[in-house]
LUMVOFI-99370 format. One record per residue: y, x, z of N, C-alpha, C, O in turn; residue in one letter; residue number from 0. Coordinates in nm, 3 decimals, padded with zeros to 5 digits. Layout:
# residues N
      n.yy      n.xx      n.zz     ca.yy     ca.xx     ca.zz      c.yy      c.xx      c.zz      o.yy      o.xx      o.zz   type   seq
         Y         X         Z         Y         X         Z         Y         X         Z         Y         X         Z      A   NUM
...
# end
This chain:
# residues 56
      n.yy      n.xx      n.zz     ca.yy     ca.xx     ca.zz      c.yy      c.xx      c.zz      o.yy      o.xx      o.zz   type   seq
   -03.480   -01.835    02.105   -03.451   -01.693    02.114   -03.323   -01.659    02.037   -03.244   -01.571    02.072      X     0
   -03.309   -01.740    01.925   -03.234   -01.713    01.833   -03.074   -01.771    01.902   -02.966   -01.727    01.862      X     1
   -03.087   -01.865    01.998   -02.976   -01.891    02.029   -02.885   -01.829    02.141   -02.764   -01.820    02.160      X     2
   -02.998   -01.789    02.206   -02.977   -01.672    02.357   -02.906   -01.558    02.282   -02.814   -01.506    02.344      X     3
   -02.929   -01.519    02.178   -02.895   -01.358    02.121   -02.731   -01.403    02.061   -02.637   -01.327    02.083      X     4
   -02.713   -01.525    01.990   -02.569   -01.606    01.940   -02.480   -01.598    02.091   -02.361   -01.565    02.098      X     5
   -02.580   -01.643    02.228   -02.476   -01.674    02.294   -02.429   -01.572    02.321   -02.307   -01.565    02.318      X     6
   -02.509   -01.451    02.359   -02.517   -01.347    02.418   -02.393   -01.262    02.315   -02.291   -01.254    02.384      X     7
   -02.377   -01.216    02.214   -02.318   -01.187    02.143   -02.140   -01.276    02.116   -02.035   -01.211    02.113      X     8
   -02.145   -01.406    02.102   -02.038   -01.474    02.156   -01.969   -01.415    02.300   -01.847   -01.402    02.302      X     9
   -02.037   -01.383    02.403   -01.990   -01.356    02.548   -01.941   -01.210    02.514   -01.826   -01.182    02.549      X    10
   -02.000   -01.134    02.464   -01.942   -00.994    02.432   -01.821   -00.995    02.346   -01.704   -00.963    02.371      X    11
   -01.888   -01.048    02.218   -01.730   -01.040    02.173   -01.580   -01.116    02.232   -01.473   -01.082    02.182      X    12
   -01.588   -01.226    02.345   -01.530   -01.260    02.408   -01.456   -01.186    02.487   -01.336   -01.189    02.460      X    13
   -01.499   -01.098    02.608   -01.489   -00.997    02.702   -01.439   -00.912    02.594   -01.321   -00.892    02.623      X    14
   -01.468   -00.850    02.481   -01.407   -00.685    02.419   -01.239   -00.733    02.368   -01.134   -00.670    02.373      X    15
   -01.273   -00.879    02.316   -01.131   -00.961    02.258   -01.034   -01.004    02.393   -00.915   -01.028    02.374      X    16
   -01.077   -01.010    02.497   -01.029   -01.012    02.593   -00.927   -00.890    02.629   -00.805   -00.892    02.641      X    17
   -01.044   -00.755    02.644   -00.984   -00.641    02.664   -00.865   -00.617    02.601   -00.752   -00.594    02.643      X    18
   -00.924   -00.632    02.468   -00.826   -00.598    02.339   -00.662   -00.647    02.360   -00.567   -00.575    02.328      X    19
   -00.652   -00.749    02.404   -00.545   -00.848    02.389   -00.452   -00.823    02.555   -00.339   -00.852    02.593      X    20
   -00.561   -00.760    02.615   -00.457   -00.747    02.762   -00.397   -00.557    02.789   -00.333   -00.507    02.882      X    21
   -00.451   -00.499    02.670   -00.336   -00.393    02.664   -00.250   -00.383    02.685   -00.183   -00.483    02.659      X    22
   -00.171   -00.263    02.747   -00.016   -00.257    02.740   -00.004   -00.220    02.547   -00.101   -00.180    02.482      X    23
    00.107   -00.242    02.498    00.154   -00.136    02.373    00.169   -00.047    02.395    00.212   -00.026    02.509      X    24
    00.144    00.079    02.294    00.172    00.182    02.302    00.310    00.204    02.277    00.396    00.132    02.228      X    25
    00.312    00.371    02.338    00.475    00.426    02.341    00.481    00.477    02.232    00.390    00.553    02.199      X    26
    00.611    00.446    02.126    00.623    00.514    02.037    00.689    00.631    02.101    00.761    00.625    02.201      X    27
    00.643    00.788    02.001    00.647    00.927    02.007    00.795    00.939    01.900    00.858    01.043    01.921      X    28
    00.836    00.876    01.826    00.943    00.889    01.754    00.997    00.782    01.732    00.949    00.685    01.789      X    29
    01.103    00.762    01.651    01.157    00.649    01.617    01.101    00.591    01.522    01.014    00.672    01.489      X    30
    01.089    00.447    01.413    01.048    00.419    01.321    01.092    00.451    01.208    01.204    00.404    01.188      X    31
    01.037    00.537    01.092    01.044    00.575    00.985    01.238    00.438    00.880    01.239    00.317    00.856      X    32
    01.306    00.501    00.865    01.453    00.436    00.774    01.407    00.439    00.631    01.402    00.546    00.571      X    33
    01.376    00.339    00.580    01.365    00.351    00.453    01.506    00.337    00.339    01.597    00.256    00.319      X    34
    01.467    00.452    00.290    01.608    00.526    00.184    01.623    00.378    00.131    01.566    00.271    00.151      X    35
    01.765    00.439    00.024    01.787    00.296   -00.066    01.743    00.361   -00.173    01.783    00.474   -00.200      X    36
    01.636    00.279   -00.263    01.622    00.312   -00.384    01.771    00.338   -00.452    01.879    00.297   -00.407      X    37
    01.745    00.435   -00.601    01.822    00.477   -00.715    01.786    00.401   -00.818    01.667    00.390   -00.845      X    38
    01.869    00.344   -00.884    01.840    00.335   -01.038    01.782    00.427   -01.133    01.836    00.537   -01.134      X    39
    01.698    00.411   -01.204    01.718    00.595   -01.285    01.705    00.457   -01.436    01.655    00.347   -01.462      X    40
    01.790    00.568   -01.495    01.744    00.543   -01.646    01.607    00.582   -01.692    01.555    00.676   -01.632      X    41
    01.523    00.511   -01.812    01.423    00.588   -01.828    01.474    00.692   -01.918    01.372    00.760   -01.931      X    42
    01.570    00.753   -01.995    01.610    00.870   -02.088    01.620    00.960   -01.944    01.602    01.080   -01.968      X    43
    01.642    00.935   -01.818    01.641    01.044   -01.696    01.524    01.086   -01.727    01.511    01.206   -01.751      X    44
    01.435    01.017   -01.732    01.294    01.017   -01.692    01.217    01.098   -01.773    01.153    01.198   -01.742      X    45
    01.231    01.048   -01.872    01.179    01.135   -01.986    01.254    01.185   -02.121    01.330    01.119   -02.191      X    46
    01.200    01.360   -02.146    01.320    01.424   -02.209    01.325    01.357   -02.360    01.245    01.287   -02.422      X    47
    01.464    01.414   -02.394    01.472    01.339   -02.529    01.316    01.422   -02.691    01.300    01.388   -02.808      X    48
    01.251    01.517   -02.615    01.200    01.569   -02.691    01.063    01.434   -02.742    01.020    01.407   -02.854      X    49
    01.034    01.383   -02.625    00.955    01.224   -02.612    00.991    01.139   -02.682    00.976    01.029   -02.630      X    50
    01.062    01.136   -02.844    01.065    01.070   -02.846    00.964    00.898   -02.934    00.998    00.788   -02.978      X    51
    00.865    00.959   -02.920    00.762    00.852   -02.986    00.753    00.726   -02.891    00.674    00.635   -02.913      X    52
    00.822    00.727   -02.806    00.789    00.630   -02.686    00.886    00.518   -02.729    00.861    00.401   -02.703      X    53
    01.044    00.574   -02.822    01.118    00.489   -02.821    01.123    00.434   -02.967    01.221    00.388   -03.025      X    54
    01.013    00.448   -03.006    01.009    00.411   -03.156    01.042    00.267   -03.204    01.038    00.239   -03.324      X    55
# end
């Protein structure tokens, strides 16, 4: 019984992985996101000079 339910389950996920894989791709709706160029920052940018226990 136990092996009928393995096969049975093997055959399904076969057929859904099947489906899966014979999609078209989808249409992208925009272009792909440009990622900026990071900045340097100083950390004294970062934090005011009133902070200063950090630079002890």
């Amino acid at each position: 019984m136990t092996a009928i339910a393995l096969l049975l389950l093997a055959v399904m996920l076969a057929v859904m992985l099947h489906r899966a894989l014979n999609k078209p791709p989808l249409t992208r709706e925009r272009p792909p996101l440009v990622a900026l160029p990071m900045q340097k920052r100083s950390p004294m940018a970062v934090y005011p000079p009133s902070n200063s226990v950090l630079f002890d």
